[in-house]
C-alpha positions as CSV (number, residue, x, y, z in Angstrom):
1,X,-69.0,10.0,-18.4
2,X,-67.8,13.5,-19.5
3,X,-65.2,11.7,-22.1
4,X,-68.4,9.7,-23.9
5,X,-70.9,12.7,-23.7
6,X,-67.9,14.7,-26.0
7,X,-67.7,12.2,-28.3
8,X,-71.2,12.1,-28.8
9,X,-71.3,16.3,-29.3
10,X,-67.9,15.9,-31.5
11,X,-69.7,12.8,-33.6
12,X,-72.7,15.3,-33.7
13,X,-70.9,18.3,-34.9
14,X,-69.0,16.3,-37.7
15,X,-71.9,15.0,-38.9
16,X,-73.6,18.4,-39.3
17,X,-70.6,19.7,-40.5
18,X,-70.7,17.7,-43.2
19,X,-73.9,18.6,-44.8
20,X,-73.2,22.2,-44.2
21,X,-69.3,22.5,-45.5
22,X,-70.8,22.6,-49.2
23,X,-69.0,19.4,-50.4
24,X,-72.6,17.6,-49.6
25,X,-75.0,20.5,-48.9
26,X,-77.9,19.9,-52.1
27,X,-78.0,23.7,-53.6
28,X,-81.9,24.3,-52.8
29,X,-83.1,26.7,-50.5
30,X,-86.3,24.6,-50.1
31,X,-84.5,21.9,-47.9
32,X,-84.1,21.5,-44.4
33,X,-81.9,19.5,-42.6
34,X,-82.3,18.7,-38.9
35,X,-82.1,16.1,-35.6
36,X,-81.9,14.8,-32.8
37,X,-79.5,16.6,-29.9
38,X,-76.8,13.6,-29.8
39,X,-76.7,13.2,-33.7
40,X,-78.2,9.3,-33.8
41,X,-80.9,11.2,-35.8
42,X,-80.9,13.1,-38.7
43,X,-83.7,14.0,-41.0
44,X,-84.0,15.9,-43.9
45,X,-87.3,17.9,-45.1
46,X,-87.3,17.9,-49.1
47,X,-89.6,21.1,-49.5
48,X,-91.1,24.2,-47.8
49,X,-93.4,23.0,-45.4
50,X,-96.9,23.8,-45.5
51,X,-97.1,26.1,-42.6
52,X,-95.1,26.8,-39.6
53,X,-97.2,27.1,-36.1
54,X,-96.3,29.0,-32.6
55,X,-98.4,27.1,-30.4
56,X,-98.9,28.6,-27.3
57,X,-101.6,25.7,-25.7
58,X,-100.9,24.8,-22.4
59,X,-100.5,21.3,-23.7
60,X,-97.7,22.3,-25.9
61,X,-96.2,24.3,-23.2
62,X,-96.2,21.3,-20.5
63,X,-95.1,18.7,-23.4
64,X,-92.4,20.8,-24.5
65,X,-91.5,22.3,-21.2
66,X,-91.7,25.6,-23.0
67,X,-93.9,28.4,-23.5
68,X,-94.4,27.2,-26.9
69,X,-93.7,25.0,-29.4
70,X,-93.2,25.7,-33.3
71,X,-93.8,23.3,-35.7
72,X,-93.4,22.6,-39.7
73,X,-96.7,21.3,-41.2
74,X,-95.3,18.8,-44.0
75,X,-96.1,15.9,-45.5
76,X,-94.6,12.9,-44.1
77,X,-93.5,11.5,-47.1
78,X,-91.4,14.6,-47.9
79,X,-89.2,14.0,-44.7
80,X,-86.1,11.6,-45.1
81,X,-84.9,10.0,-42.3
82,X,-81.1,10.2,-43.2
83,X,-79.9,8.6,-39.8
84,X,-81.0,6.7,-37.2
85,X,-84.4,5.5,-36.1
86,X,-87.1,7.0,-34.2
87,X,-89.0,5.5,-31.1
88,X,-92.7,6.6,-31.1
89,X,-94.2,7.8,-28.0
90,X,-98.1,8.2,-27.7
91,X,-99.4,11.3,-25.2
92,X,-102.4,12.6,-24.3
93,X,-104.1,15.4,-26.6
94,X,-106.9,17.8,-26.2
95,X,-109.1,16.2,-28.3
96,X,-108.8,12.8,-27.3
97,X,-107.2,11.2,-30.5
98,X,-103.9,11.8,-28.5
99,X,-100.5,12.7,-30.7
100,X,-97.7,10.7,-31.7
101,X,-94.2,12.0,-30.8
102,X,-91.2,10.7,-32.7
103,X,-88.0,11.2,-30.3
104,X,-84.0,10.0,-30.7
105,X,-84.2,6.5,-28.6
106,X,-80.8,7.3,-27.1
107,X,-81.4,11.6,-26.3
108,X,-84.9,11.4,-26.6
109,X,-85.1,14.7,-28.2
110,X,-88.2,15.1,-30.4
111,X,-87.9,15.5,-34.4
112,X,-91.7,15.8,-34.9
113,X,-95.0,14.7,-34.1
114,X,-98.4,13.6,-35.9
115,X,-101.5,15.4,-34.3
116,X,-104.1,12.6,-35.3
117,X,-106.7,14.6,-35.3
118,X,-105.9,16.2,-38.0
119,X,-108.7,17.6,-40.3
120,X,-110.1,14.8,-43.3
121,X,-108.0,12.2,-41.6
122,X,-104.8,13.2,-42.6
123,X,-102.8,12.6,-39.4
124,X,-100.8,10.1,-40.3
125,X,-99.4,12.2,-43.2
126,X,-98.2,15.0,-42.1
127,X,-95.8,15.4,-39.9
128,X,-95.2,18.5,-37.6
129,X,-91.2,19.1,-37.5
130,X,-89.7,20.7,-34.1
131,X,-88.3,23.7,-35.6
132,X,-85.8,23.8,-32.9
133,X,-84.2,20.4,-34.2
134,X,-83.6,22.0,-37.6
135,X,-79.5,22.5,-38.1
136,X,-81.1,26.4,-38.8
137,X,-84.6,27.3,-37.1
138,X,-84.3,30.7,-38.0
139,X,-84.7,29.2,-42.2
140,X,-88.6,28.7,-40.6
141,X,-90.0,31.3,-38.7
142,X,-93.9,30.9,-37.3
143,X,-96.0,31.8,-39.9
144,X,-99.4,32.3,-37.6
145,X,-99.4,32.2,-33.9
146,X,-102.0,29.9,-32.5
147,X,-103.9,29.5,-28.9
148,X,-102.9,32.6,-27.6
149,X,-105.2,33.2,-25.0
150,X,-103.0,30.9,-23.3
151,X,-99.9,32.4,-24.1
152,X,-97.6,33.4,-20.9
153,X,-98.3,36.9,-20.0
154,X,-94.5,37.9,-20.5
155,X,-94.2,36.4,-24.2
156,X,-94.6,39.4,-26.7
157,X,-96.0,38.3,-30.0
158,X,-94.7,40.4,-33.6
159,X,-97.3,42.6,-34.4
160,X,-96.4,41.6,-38.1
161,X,-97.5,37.8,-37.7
162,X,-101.1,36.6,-37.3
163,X,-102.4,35.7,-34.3
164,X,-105.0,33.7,-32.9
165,X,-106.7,33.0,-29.7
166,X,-107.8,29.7,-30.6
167,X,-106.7,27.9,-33.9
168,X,-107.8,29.5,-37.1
169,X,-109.3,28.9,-40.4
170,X,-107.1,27.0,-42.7
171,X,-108.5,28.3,-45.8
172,X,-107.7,31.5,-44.6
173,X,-104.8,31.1,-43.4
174,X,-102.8,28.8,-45.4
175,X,-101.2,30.0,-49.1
176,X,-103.1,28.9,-52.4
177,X,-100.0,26.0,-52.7
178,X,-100.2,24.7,-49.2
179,X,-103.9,24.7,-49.9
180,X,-103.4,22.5,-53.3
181,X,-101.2,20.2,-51.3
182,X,-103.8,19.4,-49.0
183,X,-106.2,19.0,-51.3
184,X,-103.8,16.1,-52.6
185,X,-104.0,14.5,-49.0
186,X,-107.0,14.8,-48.0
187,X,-107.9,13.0,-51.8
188,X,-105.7,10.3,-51.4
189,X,-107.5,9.4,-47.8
190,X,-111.0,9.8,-49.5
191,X,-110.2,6.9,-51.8
């Protein structure tokens, strides 16, 4: 068993490694490349994302096993699945309209997610990236902290990013380009 779980990490590794060595590596800062823990998925996001959140829910925290999660708003068709296929898994949300995770069928590490809920109907296109399955999270820090009157007491937030107890006003919150972007979703749902 230990002989196949290293060739996985080595077939993993080389993969990455070529995307990162600069033969292959497209010269713009506004990509992202990411996946899945084993390497059967890789994914590439081709532009900022909208926003990044820190969720601190409770439901992040017992989905994720974490004390938070952080995601990368984007627009689904601005993600490139480079590798692989995902399985979709459907699980239980606050609201009701439950959220879609997209996970490696072999590791069943989650790439991202689609909160259905989401505002004007737009659910379906936009997808939340795991931050933490990016080849480099720290390219995407959280942008806003959200749902932090659930927080765990020993988690210290930057006094530098905003924070929320609950979830926040997107036209406050969001830049004047996310903002346009959205605009071009939530039009193309309207139609």
């Amino acid at each position: 068993m230990l002989a196949r779980d290293e060739s996985i990490l080595y077939a993993a590794l080389t993969y990455r490694d070529r995307y990162t060595d600069g033969d292959y590596m497209p010269d713009q800062t506004n990509v992202y490349d990411g996946g899945c823990g084993c390497g059967e998925v890789r994914f590439r996001m081709e532009s900022r994302p909208l926003i990044v959140h820190c969720c601190h829910c409770s439901w992040c925290q017992r989905q994720n096993g974490s004390a938070f999660a952080v995601n990368a708003l984007i627009e689904a068709d601005r993600v490139q699945l480079l590798q692989g296929n995902v399985v979709d898994i459907e699980v239980p949300s606050p609201s009701g309209a439950n959220q879609r995770i997209s996970r490696c069928p072999s590791c069943q590490v989650a790439v991202w997610s689609y909160y259905l809920v989401m505002f004007g109907g737009i659910g379906e296109l936009v997808r939340f990236i795991r931050v933490g399955a990016l080849d480099d999270p720290s390219r995407l820090p959280p942008d806003v902290h959200i749902f932090t009157a659930s927080k765990q007491p020993w988690v210290t937030l930057p006094p530098d990013i905003p924070a929320e107890e609950e979830y926040y006003v997107t036209e406050k919150t969001w830049s004047a380009d996310s903002l346009a972007r959205r605009a071009v979703l939530l039009s193309s749902v309207q139609r």
